[in-house]
C-alpha positions in Angstrom: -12.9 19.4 -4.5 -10.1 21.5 -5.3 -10.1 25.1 -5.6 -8.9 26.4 -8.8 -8.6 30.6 -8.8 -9.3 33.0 -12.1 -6.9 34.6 -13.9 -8.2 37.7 -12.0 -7.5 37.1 -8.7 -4.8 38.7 -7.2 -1.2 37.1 -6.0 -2.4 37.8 -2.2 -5.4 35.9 -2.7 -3.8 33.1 -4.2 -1.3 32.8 -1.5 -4.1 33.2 1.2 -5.8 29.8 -0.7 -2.6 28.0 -0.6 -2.0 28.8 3.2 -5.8 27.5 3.7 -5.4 24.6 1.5 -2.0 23.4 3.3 -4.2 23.6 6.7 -7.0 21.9 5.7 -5.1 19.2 3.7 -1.5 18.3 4.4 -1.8 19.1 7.7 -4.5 17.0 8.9 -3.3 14.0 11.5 -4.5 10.6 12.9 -8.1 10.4 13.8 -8.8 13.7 12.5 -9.0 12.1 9.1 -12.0 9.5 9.5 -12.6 7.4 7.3 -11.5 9.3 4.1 -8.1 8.3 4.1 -6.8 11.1 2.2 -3.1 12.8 3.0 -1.3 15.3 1.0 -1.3 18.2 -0.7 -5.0 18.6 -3.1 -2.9 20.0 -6.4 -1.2 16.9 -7.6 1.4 16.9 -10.4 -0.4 14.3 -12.2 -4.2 15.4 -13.1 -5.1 13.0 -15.9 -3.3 10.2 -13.6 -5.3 11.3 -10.9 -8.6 11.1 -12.3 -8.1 7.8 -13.9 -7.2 6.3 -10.9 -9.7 7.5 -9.0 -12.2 6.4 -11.5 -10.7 2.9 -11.2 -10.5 2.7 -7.6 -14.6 4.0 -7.7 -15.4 0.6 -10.0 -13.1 -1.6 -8.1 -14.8 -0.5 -4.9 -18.0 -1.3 -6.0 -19.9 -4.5 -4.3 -23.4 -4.4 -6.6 -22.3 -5.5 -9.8 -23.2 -8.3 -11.4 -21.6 -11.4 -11.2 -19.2 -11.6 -14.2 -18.3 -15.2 -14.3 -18.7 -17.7 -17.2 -22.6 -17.7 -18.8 -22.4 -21.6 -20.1 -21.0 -24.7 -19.3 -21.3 -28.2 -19.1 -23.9 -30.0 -17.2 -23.0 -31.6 -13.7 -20.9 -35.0 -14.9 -23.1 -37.7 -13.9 -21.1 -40.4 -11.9 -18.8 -40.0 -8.2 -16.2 -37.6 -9.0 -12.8 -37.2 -6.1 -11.0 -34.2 -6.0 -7.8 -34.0 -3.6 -6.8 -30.2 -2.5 -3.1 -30.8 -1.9 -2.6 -27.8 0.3 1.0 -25.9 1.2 -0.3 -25.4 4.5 -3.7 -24.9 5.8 -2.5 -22.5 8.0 -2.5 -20.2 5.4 -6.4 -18.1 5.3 -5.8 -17.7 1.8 -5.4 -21.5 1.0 -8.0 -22.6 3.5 -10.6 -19.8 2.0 -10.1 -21.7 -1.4 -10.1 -24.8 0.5 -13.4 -24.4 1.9 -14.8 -22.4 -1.4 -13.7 -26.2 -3.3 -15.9 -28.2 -0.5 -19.3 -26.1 -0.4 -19.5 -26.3 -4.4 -18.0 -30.5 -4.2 -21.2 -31.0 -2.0 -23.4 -28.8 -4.6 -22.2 -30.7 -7.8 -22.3 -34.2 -5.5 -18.6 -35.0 -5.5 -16.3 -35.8 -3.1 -13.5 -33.9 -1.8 -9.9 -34.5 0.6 -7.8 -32.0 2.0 -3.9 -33.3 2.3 -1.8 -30.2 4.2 1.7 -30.3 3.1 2.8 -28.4 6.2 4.5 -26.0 4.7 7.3 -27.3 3.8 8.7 -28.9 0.0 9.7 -32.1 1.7 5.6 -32.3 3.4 4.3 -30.9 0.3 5.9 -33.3 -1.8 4.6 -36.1 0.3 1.2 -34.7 0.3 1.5 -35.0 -3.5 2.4 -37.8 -4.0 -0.2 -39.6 -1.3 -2.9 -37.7 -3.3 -1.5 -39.1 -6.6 -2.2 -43.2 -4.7 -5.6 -42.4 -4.1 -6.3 -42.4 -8.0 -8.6 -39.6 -7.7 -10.2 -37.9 -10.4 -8.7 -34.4 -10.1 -5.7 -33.0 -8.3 -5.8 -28.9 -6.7 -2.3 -27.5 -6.1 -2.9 -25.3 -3.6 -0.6 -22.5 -3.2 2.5 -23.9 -4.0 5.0 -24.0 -7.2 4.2 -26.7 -8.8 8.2 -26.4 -9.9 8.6 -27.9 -6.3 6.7 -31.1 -7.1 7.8 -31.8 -10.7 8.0 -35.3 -10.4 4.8 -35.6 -8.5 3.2 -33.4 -11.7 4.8 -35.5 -13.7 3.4 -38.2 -12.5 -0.2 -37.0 -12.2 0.1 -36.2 -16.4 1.1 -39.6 -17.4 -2.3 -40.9 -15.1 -4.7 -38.1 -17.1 -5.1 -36.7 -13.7 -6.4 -33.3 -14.6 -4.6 -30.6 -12.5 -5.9 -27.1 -11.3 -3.9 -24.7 -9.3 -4.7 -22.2 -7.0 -2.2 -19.5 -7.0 -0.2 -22.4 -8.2 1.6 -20.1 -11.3 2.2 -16.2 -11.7 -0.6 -16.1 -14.7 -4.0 -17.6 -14.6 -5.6 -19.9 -17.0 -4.2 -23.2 -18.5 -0.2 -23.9 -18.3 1.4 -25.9 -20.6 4.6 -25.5 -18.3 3.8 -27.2 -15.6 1.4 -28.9 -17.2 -2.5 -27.2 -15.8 -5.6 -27.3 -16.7 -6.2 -24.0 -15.7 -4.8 -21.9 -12.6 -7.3 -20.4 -10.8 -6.3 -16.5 -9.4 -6.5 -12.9 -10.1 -4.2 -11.6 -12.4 -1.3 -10.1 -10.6 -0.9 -7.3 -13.0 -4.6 -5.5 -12.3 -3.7 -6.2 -8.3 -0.4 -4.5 -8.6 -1.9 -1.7 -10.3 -5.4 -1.1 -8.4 -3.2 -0.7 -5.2 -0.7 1.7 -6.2 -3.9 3.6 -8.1 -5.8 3.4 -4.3 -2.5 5.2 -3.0 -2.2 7.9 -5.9 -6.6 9.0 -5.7 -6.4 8.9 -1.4 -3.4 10.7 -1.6 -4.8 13.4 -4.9 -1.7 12.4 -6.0 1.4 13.2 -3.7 1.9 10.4 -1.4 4.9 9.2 0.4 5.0 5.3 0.4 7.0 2.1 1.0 6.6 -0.9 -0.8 6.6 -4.0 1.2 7.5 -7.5 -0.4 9.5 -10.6 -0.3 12.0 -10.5 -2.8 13.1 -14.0 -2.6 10.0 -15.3 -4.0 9.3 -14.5 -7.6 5.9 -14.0 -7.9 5.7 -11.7 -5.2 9.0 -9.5 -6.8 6.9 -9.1 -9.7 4.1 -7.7 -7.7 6.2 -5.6 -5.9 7.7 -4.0 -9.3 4.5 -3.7 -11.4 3.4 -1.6 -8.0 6.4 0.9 -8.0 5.7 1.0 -12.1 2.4 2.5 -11.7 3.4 4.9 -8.6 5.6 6.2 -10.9 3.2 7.2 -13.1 2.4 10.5 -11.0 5.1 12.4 -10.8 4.2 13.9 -7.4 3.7 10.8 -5.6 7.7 9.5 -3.7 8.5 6.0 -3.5 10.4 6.5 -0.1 11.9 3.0 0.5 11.5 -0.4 -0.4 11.3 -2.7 2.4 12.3 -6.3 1.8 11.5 -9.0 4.7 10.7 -12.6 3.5 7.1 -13.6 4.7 8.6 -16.3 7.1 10.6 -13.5 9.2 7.9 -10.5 8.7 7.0 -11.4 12.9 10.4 -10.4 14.1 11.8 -8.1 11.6 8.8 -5.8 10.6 8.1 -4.3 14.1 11.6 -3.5 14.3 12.1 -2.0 10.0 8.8 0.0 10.7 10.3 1.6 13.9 13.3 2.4 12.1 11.1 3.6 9.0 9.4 6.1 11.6 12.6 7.7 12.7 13.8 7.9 9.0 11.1 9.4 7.1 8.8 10.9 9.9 5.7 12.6 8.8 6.9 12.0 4.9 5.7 8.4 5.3 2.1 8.6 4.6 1.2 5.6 2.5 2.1 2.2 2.4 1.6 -0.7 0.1 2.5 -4.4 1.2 2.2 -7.9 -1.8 0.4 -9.6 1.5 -1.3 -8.2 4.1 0.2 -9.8 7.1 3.0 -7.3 7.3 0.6 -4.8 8.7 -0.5 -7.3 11.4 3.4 -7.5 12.3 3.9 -3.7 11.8 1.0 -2.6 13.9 2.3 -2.6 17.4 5.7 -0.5 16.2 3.6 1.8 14.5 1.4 2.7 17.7 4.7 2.8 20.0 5.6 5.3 17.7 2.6 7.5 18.6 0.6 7.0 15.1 -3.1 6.8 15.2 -4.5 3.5 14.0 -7.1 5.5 11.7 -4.0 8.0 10.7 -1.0 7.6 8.0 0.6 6.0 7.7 -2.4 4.8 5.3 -1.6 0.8 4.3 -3.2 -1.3 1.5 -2.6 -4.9 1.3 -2.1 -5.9 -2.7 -3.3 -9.3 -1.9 -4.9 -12.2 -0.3 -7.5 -10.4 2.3 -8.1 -12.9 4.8 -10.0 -12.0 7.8 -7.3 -10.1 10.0 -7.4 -8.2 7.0 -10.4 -7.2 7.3 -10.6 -7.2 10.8 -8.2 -4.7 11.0 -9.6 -2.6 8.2 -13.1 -2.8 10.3 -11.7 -1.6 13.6 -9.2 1.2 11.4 -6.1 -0.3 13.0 -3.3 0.5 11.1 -5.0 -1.0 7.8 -7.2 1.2 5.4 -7.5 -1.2 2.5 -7.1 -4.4 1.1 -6.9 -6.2 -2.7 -8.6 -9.3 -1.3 -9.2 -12.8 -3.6 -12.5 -13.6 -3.5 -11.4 -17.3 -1.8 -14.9 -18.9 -1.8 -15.7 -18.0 -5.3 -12.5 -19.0 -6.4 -13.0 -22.3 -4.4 -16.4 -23.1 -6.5 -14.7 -21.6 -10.4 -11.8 -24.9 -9.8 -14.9 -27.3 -9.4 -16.7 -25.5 -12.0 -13.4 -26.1 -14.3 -12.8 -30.0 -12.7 -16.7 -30.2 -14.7 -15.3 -29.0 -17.8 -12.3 -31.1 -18.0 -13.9 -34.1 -17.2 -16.6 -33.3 -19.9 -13.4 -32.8 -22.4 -14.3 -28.9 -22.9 -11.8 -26.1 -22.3 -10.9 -24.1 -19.2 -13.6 -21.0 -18.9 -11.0 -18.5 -18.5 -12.7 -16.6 -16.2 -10.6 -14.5 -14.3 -11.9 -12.5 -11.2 -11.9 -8.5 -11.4 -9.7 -7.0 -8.4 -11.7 -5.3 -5.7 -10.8 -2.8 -2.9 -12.3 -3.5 0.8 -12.3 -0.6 3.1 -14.1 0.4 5.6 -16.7 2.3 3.9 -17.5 -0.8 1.7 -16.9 -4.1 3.4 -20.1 -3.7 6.2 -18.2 -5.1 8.7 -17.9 -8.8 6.5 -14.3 -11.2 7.2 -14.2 -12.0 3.7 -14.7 -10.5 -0.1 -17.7 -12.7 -1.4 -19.3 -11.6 -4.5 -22.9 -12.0 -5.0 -24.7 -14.3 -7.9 -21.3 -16.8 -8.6 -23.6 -19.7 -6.3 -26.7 -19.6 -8.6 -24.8 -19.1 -11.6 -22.8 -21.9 -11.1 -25.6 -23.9 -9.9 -27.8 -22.9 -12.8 -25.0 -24.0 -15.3 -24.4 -27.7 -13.4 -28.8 -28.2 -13.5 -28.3 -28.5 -9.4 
């Protein structure tokens, strides 16, 4: 808690508090800080900033709340049902976590479900597609892809009546009328953007130095990247230092070799960092201890996205990862049957849409993955299974 002096107190004393404050705060290094995360000066320019943020990052990181999902629905839909997850590659923990979310609930409700990978690339992806559009199933998952890639394939899949649900599949979730969706099943990119950079602002009390991280090439993960800078701004005290653009694809061999550069540029001034997918602090990791920081220490990095488990891994072990925005992949994976059961029963999408949440250390009891309690039951309870 801060100290704030009376009007009586005398200029001596007040620079003897500053001179304490400054030890005790800004100067504190590596594994000295534990588990708080928390680097900067305490007497942030931005006190009403401040003390939203850190009211938001208290909610977001709590794991007891209820489950908030939809409270009616259809019964189960009596009959064999197929659903095909068309996957942009299963090597992806983000897709697979849905993936696997999409098969526990399938064998809940009683239906069926395939897995085609599209390898990662538009020409497999495409194929994929359209080999999941032959086996007249009953519903279609686009998994992590743009659905602007597989137009004709969509295309296709409307004329049939083949209802459609994407995962990460558009920037917005909900239905789509452009590509043509059901719903799209994903956080909403706008509350991720924002709980990160609010993470950075209440760790820091407001006067932290940070680079963004992104991909600029893809869209969706721009956006991110600018709605997080839009809310740094917000408190005046905190410095946007650099932004550090390095498609996904090429994060392996360029981020060791940005981040050592980084280092040498900005020194101690670096002390958060903010990254639209997690795996750049994988990559930067091993430049960041040849360059003599602490694992624990700044600088402090919070994934805005996905959380899969060397995420969390990381985050466990405090290597060079304090926090991550995870998706909560399983639920997500049992919400695009729930919504397959509502489209076949001619009802509209739930539009549910899962509340961001911050894992850290402190909160995520040594766990892989973000896995809200009650969705199961509810969802169960709502199908009569």
């Amino acid at each position: 808690m801060p100290y704030h002096p009376t009007r009586k107190q005398t200029v001596r004393a007040v620079v003897a508090l500053a001179v304490l404050t400054a030890s005790l705060t800004g100067c504190v290094r590596g594994s000295q800080m534990g588990v708080s995360h928390t680097a900067g000066s305490s007497k942030a320019g931005c006190p009403s900033v401040l003390a939203r943020a850190k009211q938001a990052v208290a909610d977001a990181e709590a794991t007891d709340n209820p489950w908030g999902g939809p409270a009616s629905g259809p019964r189960a839909v009596a009959g064999k049902k197929t659903i095909v997850y068309v996957a942009n590659t299963m090597t992806n923990p983000g897709i697979a976590g849905a993936a696997k979310g999409v098969r526990e609930a399938a064998r809940t409700i009683g239906w069926k479900v395939r897995v085609i990978d599209g390898q990662g690339s538009p020409a497999g992806v495409q194929k994929a597609f359209s080999q999941a559009i032959a086996l007249n199933p009953s519903g279609i998952v686009i998994g992590g892809f743009d659905p602007k890639t597989t137009s004709e394939q969509v295309r296709q899949a409307n004329a049939r009546n083949i209802p459609l649900i994407g995962w990460h599949a558009v920037n917005n979730p909900g239905p789509s009328k452009s590509p043509k969706l059901f719903t799209n099943v994903t956080t909403n990119v706008t509350d991720v953007a924002k709980i990160s950079a609010d993470w950075v602002i209440a760790q820091s009390n407001g006067t932290a130095g940070v680079i963004v991280f992104t991909d600029a090439s893809i869209p969706f993960a721009d956006m991110k990247a600018e709605l997080i800078k839009k809310e740094l701004a917000t408190c005046s005290d905190v410095e946007l230092l650099a932004t550090e653009n390095i498609p996904i694809p090429d994060s392996s061999s360029r981020t060791p070799t940005e981040v050592t550069s980084l280092l040498s540029r900005y020194g101690t001034k670096w002390t958060y960092s903010v990254a639209i997918n997690d795996l750049y602090f994988g990559d930067a990791a091993p430049a960041l201890r040849s360059g003599g920081k602490q694992g624990g220490g700044t600088p402090f990095n919070i994934g805005a996205g996905d959380g899969d488990s060397s995420a969390f891994q990381r985050i466990n072990r405090e290597q060079y990862q304090a926090a991550t925005v995870p998706e909560p992949l399983n639920e997500q994976g049992w919400q695009i049957v729930d919504e397959f059961n509502r489209a076949f029963s001619g009802q509209s999408a739930s539009g549910y849409v899962s509340p961001p949440h911050i894992a850290t250390t402190k909160n995520s009891a040594g766990a892989s993955t973000w896995d809200p309690k009650g969705y199961r039951e509810a969802y169960r309870k709502l199908w009569g299974k």
